[in-house]
N, CA, C and O atoms as a GROMACS GRO file, in nm:
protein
  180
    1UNK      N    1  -0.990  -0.065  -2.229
    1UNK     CA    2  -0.881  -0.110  -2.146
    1UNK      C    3  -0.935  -0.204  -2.039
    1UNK      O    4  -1.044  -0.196  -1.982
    2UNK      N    5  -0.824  -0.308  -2.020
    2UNK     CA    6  -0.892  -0.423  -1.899
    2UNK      C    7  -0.897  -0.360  -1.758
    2UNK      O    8  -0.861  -0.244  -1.743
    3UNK      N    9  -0.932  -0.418  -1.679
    3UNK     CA   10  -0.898  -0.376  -1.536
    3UNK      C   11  -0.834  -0.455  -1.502
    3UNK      O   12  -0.874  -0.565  -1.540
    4UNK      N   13  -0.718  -0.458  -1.426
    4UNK     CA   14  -0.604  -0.523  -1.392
    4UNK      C   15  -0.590  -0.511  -1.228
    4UNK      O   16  -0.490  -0.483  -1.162
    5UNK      N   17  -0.698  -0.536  -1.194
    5UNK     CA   18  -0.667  -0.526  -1.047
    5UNK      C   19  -0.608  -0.682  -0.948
    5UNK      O   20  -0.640  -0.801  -0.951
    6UNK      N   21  -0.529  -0.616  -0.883
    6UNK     CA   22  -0.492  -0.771  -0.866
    6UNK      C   23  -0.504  -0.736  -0.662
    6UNK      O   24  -0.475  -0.638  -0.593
    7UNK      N   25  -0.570  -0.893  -0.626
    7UNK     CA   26  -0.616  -0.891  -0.452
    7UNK      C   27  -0.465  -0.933  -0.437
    7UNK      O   28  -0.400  -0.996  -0.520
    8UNK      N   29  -0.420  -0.881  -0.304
    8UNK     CA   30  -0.322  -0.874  -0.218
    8UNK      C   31  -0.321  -0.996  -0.106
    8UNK      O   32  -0.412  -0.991  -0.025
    9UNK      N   33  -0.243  -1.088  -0.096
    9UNK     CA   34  -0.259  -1.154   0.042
    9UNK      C   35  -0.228  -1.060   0.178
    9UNK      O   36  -0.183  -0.946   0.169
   10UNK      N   37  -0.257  -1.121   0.293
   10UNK     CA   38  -0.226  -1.031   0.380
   10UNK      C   39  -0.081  -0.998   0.452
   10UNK      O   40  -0.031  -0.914   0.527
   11UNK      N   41  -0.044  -1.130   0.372
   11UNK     CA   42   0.121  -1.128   0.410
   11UNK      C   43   0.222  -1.108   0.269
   11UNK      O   44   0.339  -1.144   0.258
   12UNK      N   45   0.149  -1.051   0.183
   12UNK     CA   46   0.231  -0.994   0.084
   12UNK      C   47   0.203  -0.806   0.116
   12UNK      O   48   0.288  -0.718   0.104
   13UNK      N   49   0.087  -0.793   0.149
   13UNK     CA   50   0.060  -0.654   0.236
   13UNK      C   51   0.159  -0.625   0.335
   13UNK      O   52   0.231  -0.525   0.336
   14UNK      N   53   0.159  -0.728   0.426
   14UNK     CA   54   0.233  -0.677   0.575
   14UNK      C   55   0.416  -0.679   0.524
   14UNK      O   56   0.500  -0.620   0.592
   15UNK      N   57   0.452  -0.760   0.390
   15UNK     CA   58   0.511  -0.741   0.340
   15UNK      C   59   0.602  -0.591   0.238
   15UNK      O   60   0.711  -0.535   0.242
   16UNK      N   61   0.501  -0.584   0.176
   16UNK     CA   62   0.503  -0.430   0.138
   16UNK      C   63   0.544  -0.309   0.245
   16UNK      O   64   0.640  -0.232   0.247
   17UNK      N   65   0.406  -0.327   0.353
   17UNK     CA   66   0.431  -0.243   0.491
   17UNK      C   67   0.566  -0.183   0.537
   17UNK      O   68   0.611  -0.068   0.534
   18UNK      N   69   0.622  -0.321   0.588
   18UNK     CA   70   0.760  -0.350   0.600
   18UNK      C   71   0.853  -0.294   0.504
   18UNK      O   72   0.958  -0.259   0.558
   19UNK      N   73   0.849  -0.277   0.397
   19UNK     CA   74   0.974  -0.211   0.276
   19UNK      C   75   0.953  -0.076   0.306
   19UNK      O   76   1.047   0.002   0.291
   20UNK      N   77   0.823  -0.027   0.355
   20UNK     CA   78   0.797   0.073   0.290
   20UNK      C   79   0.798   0.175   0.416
   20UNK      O   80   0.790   0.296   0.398
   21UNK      N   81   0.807   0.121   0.535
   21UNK     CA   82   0.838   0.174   0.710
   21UNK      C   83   0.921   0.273   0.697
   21UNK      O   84   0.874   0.365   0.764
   22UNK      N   85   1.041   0.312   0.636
   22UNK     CA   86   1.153   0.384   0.666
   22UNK      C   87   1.102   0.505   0.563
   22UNK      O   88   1.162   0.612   0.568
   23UNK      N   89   1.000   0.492   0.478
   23UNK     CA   90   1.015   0.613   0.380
   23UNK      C   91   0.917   0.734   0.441
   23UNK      O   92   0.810   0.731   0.503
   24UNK      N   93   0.993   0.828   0.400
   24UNK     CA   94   0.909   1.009   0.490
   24UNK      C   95   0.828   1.029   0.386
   24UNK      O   96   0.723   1.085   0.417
   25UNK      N   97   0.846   0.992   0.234
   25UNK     CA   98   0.754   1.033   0.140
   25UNK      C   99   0.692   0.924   0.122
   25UNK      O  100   0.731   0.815   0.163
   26UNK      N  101   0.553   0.953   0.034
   26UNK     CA  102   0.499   0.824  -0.043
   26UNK      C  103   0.426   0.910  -0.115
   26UNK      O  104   0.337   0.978  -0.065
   27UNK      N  105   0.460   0.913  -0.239
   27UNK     CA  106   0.389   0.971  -0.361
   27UNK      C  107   0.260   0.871  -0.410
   27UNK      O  108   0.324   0.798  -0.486
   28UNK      N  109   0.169   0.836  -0.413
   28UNK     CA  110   0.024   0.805  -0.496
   28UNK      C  111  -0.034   0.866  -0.599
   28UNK      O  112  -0.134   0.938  -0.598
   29UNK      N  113   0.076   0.814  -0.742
   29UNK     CA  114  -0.018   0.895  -0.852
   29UNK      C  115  -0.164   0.878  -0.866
   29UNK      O  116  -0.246   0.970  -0.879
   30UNK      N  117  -0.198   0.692  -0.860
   30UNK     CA  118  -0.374   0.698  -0.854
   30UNK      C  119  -0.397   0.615  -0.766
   30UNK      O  120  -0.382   0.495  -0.789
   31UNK      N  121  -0.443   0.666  -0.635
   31UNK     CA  122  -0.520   0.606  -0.534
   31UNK      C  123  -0.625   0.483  -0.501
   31UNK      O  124  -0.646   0.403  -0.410
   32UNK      N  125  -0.676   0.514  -0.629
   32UNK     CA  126  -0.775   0.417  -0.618
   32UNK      C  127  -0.719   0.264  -0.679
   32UNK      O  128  -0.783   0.159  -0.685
   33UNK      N  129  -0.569   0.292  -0.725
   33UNK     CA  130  -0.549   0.135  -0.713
   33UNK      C  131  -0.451   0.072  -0.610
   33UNK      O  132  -0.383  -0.031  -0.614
   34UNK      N  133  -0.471   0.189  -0.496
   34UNK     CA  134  -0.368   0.119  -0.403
   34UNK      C  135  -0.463   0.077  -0.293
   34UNK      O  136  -0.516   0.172  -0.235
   35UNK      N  137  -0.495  -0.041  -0.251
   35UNK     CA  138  -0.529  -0.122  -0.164
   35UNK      C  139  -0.562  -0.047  -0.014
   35UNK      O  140  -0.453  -0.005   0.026
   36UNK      N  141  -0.659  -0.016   0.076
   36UNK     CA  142  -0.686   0.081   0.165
   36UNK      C  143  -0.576  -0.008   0.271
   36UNK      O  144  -0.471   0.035   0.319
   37UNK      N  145  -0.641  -0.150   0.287
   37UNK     CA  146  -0.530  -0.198   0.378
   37UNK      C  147  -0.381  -0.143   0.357
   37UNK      O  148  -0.339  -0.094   0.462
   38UNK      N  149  -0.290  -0.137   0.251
   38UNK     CA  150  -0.172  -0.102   0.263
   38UNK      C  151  -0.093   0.005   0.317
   38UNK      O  152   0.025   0.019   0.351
   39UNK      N  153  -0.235   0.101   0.313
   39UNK     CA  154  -0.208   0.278   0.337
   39UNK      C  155  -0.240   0.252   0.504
   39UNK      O  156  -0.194   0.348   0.566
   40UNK      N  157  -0.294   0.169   0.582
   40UNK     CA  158  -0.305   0.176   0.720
   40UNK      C  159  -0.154   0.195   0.803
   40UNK      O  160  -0.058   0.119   0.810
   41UNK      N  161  -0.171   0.296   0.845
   41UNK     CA  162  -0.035   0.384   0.888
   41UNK      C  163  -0.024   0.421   1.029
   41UNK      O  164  -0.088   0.521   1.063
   42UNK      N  165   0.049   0.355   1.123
   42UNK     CA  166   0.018   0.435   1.260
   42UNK      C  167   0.067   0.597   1.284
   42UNK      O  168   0.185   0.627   1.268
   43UNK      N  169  -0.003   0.667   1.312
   43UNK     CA  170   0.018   0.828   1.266
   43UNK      C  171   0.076   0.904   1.397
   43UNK      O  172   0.074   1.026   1.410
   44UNK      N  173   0.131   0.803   1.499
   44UNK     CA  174   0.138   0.851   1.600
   44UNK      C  175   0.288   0.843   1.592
   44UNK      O  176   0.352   0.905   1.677
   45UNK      N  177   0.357   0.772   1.496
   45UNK     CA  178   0.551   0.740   1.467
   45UNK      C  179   0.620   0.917   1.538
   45UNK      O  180   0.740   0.940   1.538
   0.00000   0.00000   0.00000
């Protein structure tokens, strides 16, 4: 199987961020293909 990893700009990230602000859950079936930048979370909300 290929590896299909694909790099993120930083404003398709801060993009994502943004959709993803309002949700209480976030399920991660496999971690290791989600981008560390994206998971940066202020934990203090």
């Amino acid at each position: 199987m290929a590896n299909c990893h694909i790099n993120l700009s930083v404003e398709r990230i801060n993009s994502l961020r943004a959709k993803m602000s309002n949700f209480q859950i976030l399920m991660i079936d496999e971690i290791s293909m989600v981008d560390h930048r994206l998971l940066e979370v202020p934990w203090d909300l």
